[in-house]
N, C-alpha and C positions, 0 to 999 in steps of 0.2 A: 563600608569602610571609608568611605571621599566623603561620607556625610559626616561622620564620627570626625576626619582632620580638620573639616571647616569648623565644625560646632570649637573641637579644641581651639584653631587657631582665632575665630571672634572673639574667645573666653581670657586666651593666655595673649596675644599678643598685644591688645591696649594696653592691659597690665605691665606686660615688659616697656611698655612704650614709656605709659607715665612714669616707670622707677625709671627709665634712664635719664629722664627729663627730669623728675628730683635730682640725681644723683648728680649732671648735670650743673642742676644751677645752686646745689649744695657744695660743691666744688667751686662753682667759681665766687659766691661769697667769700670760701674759707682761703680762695687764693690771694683776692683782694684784704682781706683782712691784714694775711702776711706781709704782704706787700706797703700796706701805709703802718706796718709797725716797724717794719723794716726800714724806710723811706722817708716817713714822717717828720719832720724835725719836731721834738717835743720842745717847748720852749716856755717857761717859767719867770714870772714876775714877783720880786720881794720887796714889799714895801714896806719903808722905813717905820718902826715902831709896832710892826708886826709880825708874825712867826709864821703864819701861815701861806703860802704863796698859790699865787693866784694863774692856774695855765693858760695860757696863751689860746689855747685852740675852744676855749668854752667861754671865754668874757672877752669882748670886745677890749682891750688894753690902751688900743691908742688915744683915748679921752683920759686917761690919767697924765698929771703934770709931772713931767720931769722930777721934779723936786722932789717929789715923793716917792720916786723908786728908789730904792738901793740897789740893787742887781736885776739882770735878767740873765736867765739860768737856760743851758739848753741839757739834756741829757744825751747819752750815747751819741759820741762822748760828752762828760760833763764839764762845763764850762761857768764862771760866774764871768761878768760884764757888766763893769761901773759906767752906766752909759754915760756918764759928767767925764770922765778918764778921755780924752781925745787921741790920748797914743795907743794904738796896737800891739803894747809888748805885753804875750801871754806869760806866764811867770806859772810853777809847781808851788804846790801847799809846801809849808816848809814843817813837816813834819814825817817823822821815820814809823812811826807805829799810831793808830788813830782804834781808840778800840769801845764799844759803849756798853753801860749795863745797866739795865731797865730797873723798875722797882718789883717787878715778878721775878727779876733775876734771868733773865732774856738777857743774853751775851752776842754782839754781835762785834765781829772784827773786821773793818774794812779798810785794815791795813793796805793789802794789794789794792783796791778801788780805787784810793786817793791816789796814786802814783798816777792814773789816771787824769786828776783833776787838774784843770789849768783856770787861772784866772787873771784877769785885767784891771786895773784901777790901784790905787793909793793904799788901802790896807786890804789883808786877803779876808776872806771869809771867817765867820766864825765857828768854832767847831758845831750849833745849832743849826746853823745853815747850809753847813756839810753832812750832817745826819739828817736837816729836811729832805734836801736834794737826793741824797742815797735813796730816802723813803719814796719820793718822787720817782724816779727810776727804778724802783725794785716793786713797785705797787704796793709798798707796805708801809699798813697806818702806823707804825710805831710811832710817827711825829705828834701824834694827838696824846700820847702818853709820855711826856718827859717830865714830869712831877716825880722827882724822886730819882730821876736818870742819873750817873755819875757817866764820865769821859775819861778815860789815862789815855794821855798823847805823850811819848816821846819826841821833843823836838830836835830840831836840825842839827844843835849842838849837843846832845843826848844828854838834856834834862826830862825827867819824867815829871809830868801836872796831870795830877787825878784831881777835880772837882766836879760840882753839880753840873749835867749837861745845861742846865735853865739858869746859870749865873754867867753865862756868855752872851749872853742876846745883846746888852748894851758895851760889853769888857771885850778883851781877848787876852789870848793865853800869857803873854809878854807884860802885863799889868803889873809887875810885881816891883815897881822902882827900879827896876836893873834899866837893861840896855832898852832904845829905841827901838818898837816894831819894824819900823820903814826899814831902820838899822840891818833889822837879823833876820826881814825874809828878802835880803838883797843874796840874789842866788850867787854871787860871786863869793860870798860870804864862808856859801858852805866848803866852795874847794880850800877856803883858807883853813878853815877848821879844822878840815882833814887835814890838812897839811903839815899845820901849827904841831907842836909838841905839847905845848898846855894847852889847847885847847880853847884857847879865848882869843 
């Protein structure tokens, strides 16, 4: 019988040894993983004349000239940053409703998301730059498909603009001969708005 528990315990217990030694260091990969997702600052570079942005944690960034960034973008939370901009004042997207529709008819609403968004510098982001960044943050390639994309944005003073998400990349929403951008996404703006009785 003493012969039979040794033969068992040579047989069973390296076994159990090695699975707790995987389980282990299967464990603490997956704790580390959490942790630099959690922890990580994701940080994002958008250069001027292109759509595509470039992360921070995979290309060496700081050999690119000034001049040719337009933003660096961080996620959770999302943030754009005109590094040329010298002041510190974060400012809200000035828009109520931000909503996209692909050409396969993929609808995506990131109304709540934007409430989120803050940005720094001279004019805000374009809505293609606000649906890169979402795609950035949500790991989804939708940004490789805006051929075809439309945008309806409600703005601050509750006009609706539905156009091509890809006739933004050099425009923005305010293009239209009306008021001045700098004008209407000056955040004191909006308490007037609401305030005002017409509305202007």
């Amino acid at each position: 019988m003493l012969e039979k528990l040794e033969e068992l315990a040579w047989i069973w217990l390296p076994w159990c040894y090695n699975k707790l030694l995987y389980f282990a260091d299967q464990t603490t990969k997956i704790i580390g993983v959490v942790y630099r997702e959690l922890n990580y600052k994701k940080e994002w570079v958008f250069l001027k004349n292109s759509v595509m942005p470039i992360p921070k944690e995979l290309f060496d960034t700081s050999k690119i000239e000034l001049t040719n960034i337009k933003w660096t973008a961080n996620t959770n939370p999302p943030k754009f940053r005109d590094n040329t901009f010298t002041l510190e004042y974060w400012k809200h997207l000035t828009y109520l409703s931000f909503t996209v529709t692909l050409s396969d008819r993929s609808f995506f609403d990131l109304t709540d998301w934007i409430n989120e968004v803050k940005w720094c510098g001279i004019l805000q982001p374009t809505p293609l730059e606000i649906f890169t960044l979402w795609c950035c943050e949500t790991g989804s390639p939708h940004y490789f498909n805006t051929d075809g994309a439309t945008v309806e944005i409600i703005t601050d003073d509750g006009n609706v603009v539905k156009r091509g998400l890809n006739e933004f990349t050099h425009t923005n929403v305010y293009e239209d001969g009306g008021d001045d951008q700098t004008n209407r996404q000056d955040p004191n703006r909006i308490l007037d708005t609401v305030l005002s009785s017409s509305g202007r």
